[in-house]
N, C-alpha and C positions, 0 to 999 in steps of 0.2 A: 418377677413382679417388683416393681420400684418400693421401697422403703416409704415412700409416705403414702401411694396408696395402701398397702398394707395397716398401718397407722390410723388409715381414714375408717377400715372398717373396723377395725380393732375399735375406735373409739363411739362408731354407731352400735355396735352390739351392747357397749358398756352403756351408753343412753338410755338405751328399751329397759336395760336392768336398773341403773338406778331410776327410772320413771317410777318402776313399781314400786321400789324399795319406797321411794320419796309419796307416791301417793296412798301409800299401806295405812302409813299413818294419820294422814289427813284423812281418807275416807272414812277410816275408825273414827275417828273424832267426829268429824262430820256426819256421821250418819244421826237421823233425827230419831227421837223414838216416835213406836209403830204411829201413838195419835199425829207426831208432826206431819210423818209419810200422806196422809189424809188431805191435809191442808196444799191448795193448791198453787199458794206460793212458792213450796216445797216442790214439788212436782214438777214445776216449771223451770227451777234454778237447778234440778236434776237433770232435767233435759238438755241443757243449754250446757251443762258438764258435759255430757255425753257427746253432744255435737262440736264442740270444740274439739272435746279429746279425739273424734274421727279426723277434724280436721289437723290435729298436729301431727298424727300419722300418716294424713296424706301428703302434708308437708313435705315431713322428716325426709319419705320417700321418694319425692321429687327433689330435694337437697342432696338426699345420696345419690341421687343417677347424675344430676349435675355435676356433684364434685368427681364421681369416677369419673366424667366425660372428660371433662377439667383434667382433673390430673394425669391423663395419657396422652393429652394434647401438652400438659407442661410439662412432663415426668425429667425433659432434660434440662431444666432450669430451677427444678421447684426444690427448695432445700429443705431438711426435716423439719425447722423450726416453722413452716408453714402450714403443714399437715394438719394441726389444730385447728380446731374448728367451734363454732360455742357452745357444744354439747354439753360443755364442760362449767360450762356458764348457766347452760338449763340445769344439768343436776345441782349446780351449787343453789341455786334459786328453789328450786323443790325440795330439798333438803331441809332450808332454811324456811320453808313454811310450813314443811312437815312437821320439823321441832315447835312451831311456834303454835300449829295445831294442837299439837299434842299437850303442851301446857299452857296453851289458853283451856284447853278445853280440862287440863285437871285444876286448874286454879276456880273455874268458872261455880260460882252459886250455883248451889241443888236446886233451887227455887226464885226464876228470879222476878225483880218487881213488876217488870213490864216487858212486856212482848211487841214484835213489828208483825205486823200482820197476822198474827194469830203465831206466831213464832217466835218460840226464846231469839233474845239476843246473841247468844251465842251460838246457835245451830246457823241462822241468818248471818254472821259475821263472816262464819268458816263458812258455808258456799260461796258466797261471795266470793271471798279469800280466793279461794281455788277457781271461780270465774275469771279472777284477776290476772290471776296466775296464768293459766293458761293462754288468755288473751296476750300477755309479755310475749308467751313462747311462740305466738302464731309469728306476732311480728318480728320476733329476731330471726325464726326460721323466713320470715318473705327477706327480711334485707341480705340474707348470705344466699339467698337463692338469687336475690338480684346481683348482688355481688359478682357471683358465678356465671349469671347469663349476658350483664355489659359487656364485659371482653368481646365474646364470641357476636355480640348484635354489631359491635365498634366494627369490628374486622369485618364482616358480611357488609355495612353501609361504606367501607371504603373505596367502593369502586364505584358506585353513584356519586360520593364527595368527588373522585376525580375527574369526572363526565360533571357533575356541576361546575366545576373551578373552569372549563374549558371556555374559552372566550366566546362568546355569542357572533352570531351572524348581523351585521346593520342593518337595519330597513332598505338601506338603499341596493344593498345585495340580493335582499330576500325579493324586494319586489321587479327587478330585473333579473332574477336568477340566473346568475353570475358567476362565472368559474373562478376558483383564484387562478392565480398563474401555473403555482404547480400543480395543480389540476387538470392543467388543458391539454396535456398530453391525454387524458382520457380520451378526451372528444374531437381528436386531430384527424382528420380525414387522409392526413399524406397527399394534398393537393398544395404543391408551392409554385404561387406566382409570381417573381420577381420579390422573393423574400416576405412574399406575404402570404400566411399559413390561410386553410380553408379550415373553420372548425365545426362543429354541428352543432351548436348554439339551439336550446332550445326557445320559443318564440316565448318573451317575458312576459307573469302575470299582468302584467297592469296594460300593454297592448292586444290581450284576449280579451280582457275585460270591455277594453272599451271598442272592441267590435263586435261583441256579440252585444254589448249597448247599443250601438248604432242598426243593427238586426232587429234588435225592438222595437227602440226609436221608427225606424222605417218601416214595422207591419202597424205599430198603433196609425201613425202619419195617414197610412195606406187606409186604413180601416174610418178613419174618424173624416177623412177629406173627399173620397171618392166614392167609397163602399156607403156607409152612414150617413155623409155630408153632414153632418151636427154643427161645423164649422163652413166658413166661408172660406173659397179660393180667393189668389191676391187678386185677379179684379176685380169680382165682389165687394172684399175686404176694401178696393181704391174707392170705391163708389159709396159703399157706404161711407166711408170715413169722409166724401167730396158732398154726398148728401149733410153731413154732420156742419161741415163748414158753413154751406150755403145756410144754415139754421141760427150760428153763431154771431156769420156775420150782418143775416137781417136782425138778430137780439142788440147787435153793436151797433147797426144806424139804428136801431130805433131811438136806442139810449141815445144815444151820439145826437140824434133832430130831436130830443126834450132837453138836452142839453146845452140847445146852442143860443149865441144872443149875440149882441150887435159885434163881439170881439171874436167870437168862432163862426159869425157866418161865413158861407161858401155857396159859390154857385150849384145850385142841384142840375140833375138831369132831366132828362126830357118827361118822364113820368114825374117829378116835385114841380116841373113847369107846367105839366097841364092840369095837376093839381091846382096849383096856384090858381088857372086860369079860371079856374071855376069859383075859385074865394073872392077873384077879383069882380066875376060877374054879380056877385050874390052881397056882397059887402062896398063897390068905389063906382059903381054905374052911377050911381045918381050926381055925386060931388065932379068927377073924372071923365065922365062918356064913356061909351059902349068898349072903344078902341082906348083910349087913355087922352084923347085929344084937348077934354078939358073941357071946364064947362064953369056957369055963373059963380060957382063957389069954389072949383079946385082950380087947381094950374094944371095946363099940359105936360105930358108927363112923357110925350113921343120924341121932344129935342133935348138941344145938349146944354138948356138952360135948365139951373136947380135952384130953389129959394132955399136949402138947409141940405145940399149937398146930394152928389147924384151919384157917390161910390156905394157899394154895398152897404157896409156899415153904415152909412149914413141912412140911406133906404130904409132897414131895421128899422135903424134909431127912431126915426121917421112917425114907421107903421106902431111902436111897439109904446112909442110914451105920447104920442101924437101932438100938435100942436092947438092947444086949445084956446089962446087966444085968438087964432084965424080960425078956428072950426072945425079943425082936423083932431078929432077926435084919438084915443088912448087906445089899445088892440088887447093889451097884454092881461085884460079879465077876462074876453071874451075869447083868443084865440092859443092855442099853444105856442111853445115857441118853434115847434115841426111846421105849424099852418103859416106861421110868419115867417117861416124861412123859406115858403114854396110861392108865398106871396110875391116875397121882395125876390126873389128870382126871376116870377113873373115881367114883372114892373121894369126890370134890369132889361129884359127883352123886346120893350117899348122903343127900346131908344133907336132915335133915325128910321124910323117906320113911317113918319108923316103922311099921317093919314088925313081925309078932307074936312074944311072946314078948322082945322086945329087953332084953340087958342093961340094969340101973342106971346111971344115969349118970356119968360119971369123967371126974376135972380141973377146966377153969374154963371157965366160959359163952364164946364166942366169937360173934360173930356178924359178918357180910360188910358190913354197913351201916355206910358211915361215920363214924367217931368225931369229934365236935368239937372244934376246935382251943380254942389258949388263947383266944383270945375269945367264945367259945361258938357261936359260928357252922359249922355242918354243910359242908363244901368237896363243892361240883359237883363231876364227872366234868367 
């Protein structure tokens, strides 16, 4: 048996002995007489004596199996002067409050002036005392018991520290699942084709992933378009979206004919022409004739003579602000500027129709054919 466990228990036997020795006399001291025993301050501070004291013996006891465990695992490094342990340090501390029990408590008044809780000063001082006390000893026995048990947790945790320190996998490994090189001798099939190895490669997470997405993908598809129909197929989808159009773009001429005036008009089509045609029966019959030929107060309106111009714009211009010193009348409170651009479309359609009986002709020749510029040359459309 090594020399310092030997030592180790040599010095726990001497402990248990000076514990008594050391609380012999503090408990004499301590003890209250019988009335104090009553008071249940007393009582309580006895208890908490009691349970400590269990507890420093359950200590002590797990500090001795520690340190013999200890000491047969170091037996070949541990030198005597380590053997010590602070037993040595508890008796010296119980010693030194036994003595100081013992003459506090002979110095102590027979009678004294005041009491804590229904208890001398002095009986209250010395439990205490010895609650104190006891309380040091738990915790120098937990720190030598910690002492004792670090090593042994250090060394057990040193093989998780070495699995942690190991370099991690990268993302880009883990989600290709990827052999390193000297690995792939694992997974070598022994198929060589022109220098090029066959290996079994397992298929990587991130291309399962996204076909068994696409297998979803394609029964929801299934379920919502053919099975449910809750959606539209694409020529549905083309038609309506063609229905949508055809809504947008009668919202745009609308806006577009309350929008227009002598500088944005344009020829309409064959529906704003027979519109017109109807504005023009209901509003220019009487000044104009039936046909446009003209009559006591208007001019003919069917040749390529115009008094205020015979282009579009002019036309507007015309209908929209009227000529009121010949009689021609202002449009633009009573008609929108939609009815006046189906009008003057109208009117624009007159021309070269020479119908019977037509007025003479009035103003100055006009005609739609391009005029040529200063170089004499005719300008494309």
């Amino acid at each position: 048996m090594p020399l310092i466990f030997k030592n180790m228990l040599v010095n726990v036997r001497k402990a248990w002995v000076f514990l008594a020795l050391s609380f012999a006399p503090m408990w004499a001291s301590a003890q209250p007489k019988t009335s104090d025993l009553s008071n249940p301050l007393v009582q309580v501070m006895v208890i908490i004596m009691v349970l400590l004291l269990l507890g420093i013996a359950i200590l002590a006891n797990v500090v001795k199996g520690a340190a013999e465990l200890y000491i047969r695992k170091q037996a070949s490094e541990a030198k005597e002067a380590k053997s010590s342990t602070p037993v040595a340090t508890i008796m010296l501390v119980f010693m030194l409050l036994g003595s100081l029990a013992v003459s506090a408590q002979t110095e102590a008044s027979p009678a004294p002036a005041a009491s804590i809780g229904g208890v001398s000063p002095t009986v209250f001082y010395l439990l205490a005392g010895v609650i104190f006390a006891e309380l040091l000893v738990m915790i120098m026995l937990a720190n030598q018991l910690r002492s004792l048990v670090n090593p042994e947790l250090k060394k057990a945790a040193k093989p998780h520290l070495v699995a942690a320190q190991q370099p991690k996998e990268s993302w880009w490994w883990r989600i290709n699942k990827a052999y390193a090189l000297e690995k792939e001798k694992d997974i070598d099939l022994n198929h060589d084709y022109d220098g090029i190895r066959e290996l079994d490669n397992s298929v990587p997470p991130w291309w399962l992933l996204a076909f068994v997405c696409s297998i979803l993908f394609g029964g929801v598809y299934l379920w919502r378009y053919h099975v449910a129909e809750t959606a539209p197929l694409q020529t549905e989808e083309f038609n309506i979206a063609m229905q949508k159009a055809e809504l947008q773009k009668a919202a745009y001429l609308k806006k577009a004919a309350s929008n227009v005036d002598e500088n944005s008009i344009a020829m309409l089509d064959a529906t704003g022409i027979e519109a017109g045609k109807g504005l023009f029966a209901q509003n220019c019959v009487a000044c104009h004739g039936a046909k446009g030929e003209g009559a006591a107060v208007g001019p003919n309106l069917t040749d390529d003579y115009w008094i205020h111009g015979g282009s579009l714009q002019s036309i507007f211009k015309t209908i929209k602000y009227g000529v009121t010193e010949k009689g021609m009348r202002a449009w633009k409170e009573d008609m929108t500027p939609a009815q006046m651009a189906q009008l003057t479309s109208y009117v624009n359609t007159l021309k070269g129709t020479n119908p019977p009986n037509a007025k003479a002709p009035q103003g100055e020749l006009y005609s739609d054919a391009p005029k040529p510029d200063s170089t004499g040359m005719i300008p494309t459309k």
